[in-house]
C-alpha positions as CSV (number, residue, x, y, z in Angstrom):
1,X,0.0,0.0,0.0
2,X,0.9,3.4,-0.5
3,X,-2.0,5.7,0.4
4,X,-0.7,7.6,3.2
5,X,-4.4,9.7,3.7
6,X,-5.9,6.3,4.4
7,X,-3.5,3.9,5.7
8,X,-1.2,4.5,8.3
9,X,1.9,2.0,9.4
10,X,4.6,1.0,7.0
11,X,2.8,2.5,4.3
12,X,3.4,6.4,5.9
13,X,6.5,5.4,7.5
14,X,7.3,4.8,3.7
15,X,5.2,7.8,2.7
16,X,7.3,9.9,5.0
17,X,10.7,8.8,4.1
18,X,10.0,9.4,0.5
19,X,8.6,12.6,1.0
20,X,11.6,13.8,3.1
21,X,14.6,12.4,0.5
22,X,12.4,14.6,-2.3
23,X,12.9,17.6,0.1
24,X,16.5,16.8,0.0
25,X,16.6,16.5,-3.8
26,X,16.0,13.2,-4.5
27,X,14.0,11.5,-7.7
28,X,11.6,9.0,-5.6
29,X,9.3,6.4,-7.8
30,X,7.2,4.4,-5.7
31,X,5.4,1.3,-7.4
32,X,2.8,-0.4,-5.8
33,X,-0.6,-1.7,-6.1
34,X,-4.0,-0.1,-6.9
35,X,-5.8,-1.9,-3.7
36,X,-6.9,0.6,-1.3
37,X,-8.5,0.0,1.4
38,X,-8.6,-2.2,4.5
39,X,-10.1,-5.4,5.5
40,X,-13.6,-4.1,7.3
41,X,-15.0,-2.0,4.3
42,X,-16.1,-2.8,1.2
43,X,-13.2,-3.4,-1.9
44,X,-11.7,0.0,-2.9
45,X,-9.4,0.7,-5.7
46,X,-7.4,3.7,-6.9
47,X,-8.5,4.6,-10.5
48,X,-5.9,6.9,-11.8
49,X,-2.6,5.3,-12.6
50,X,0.2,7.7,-12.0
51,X,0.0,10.4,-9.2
52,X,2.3,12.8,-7.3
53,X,2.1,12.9,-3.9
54,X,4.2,15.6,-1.8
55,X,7.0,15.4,-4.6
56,X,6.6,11.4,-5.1
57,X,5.6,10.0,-8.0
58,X,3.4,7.1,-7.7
59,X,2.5,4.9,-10.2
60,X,0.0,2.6,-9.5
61,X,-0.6,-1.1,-10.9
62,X,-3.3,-2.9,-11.3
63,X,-3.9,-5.8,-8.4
64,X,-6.5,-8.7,-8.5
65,X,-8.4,-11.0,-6.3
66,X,-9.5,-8.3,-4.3
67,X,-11.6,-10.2,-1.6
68,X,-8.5,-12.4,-1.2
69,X,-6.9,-9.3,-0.5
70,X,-9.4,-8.1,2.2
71,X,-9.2,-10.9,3.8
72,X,-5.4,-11.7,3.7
73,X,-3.6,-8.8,3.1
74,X,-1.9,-10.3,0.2
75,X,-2.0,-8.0,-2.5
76,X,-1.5,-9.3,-6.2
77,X,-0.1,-7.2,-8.9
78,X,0.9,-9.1,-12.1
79,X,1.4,-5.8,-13.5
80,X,3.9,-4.7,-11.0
81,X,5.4,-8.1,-11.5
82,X,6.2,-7.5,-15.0
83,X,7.9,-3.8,-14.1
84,X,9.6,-5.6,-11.6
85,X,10.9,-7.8,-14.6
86,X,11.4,-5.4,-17.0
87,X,14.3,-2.9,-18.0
88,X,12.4,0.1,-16.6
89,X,13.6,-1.2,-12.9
90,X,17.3,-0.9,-14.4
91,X,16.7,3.0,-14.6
92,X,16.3,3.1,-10.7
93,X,19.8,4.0,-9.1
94,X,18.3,2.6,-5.3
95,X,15.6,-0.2,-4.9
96,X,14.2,0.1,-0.9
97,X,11.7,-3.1,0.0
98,X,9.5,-3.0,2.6
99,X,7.9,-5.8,4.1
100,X,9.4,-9.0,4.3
101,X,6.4,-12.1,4.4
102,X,4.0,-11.5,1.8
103,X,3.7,-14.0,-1.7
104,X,4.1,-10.3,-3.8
105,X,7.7,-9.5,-1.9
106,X,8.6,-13.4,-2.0
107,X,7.7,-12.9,-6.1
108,X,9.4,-9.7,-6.3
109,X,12.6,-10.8,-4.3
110,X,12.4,-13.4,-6.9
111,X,12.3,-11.1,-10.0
112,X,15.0,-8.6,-8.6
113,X,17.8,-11.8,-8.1
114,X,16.9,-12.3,-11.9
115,X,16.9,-8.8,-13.3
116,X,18.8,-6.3,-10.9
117,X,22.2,-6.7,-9.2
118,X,21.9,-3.2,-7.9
119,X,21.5,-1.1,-4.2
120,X,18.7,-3.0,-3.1
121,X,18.1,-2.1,1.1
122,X,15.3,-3.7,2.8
123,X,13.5,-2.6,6.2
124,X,11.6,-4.7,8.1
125,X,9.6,-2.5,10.1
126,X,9.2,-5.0,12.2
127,X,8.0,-7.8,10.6
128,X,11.2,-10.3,11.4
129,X,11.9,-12.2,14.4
130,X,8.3,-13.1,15.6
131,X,8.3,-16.2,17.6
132,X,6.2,-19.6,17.1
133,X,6.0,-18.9,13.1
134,X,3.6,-21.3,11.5
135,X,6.0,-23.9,9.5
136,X,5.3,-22.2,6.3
137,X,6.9,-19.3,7.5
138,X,9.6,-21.1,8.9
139,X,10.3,-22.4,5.7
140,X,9.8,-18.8,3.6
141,X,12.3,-17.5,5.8
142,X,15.0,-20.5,5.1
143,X,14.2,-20.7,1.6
144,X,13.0,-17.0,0.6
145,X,14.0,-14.3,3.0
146,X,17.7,-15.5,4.5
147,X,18.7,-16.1,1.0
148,X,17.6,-12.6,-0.4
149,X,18.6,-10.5,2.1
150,X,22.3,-12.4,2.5
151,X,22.5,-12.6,-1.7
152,X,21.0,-9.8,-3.0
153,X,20.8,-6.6,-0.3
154,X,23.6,-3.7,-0.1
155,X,22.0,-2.9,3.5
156,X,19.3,-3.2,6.4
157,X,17.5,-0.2,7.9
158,X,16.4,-1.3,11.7
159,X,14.1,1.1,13.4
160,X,14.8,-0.1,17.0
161,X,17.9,-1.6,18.1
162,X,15.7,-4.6,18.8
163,X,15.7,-4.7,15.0
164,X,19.1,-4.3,14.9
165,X,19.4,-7.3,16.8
166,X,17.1,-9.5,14.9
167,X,18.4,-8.5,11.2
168,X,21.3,-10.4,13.1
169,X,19.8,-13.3,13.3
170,X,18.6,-13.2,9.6
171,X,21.9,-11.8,7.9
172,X,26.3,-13.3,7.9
173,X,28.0,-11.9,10.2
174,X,29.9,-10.1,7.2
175,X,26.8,-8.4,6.8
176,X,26.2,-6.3,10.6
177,X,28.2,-3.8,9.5
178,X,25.5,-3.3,6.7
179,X,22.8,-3.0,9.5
180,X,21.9,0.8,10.1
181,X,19.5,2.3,12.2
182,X,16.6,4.7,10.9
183,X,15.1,5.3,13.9
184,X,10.8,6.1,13.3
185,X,10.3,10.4,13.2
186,X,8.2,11.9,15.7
187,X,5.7,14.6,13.8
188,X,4.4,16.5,17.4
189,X,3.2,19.2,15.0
């Protein structure tokens, strides 16, 4: 997601990074998916495709199986799949992933180890290290994640030093020096 009027969390943590490296001069893209709203209300999509959003330019792609969505959180994009795959990405001089347990990331970690051998950084925000995983995601992580983020990922960005601490469990130990922390903003205005 990346509607920062109507969802809050990782999507305007993300919303708010972007917006503060265009204040700094930046180019920022951000792809992601048309789905808009949450699980409680009826199915929502965005209808334009490209937008600019306090200096960001978002494009947005087209997702499917929207009640799947609602009820799972999982959005679907093969459109964003096929950018993902395509030369375009190649223009971008910085990838940042967000998120780290969802089938689109697992399909887009996928595409990028294909395609782009560039300065890809993931953040968590949190969503490593939880304890009693389901086996599935026991697996993911041993399969999908550990490989990705030890293969394919210039750096880390923790937002606690918690984080910090379970990126270490995830990444070589050639890799903590590649662990930095971007600690969350407080806006008190």
């Amino acid at each position: 997601w990346y509607y920062p009027a109507k969802v809050g969390g990782v999507a305007r943590m993300m919303h708010n990074l972007a917006k503060e490296l265009v204040i700094q001069g930046n180019d920022v893209t951000v792809w992601t998916t048309d789905y808009l709203n949450g699980r409680d209300e009826p199915i929502q999509k965005i209808t334009k495709k490209n937008d600019i959003i306090d200096g960001v330019k978002v494009v947005y792609h087209k997702s499917y199986f929207h009640k799947f969505q609602a009820k799972t959180k999982q959005t679907l994009s093969i459109d964003l799949f096929k950018k993902v795959g395509s030369k375009e990405i190649e223009e971008f001089d910085v990838i940042h992933l967000f998120e780290s347990r969802s089938i689109s990331i697992a399909i887009i970690m996928f595409l990028l180890r294909i395609k782009n051998k560039k300065n890809i950084f993931h953040s968590a925000y949190g969503a490593l290290g939880k304890e009693n995983l389901s086996l599935k995601f026991k697996l993911y992580d041993i399969l999908v994640l550990k490989p990705f983020l030890n293969n394919n990922c210039k750096g880390f960005f923790a937002q606690t030093h918690h984080e910090i601490e379970v990126y270490k469990k995830f990444v070589a130990v050639e890799h903590f020096k590649k662990i930095k922390l971007l600690t969350l903003a407080t806006d008190v205005n």
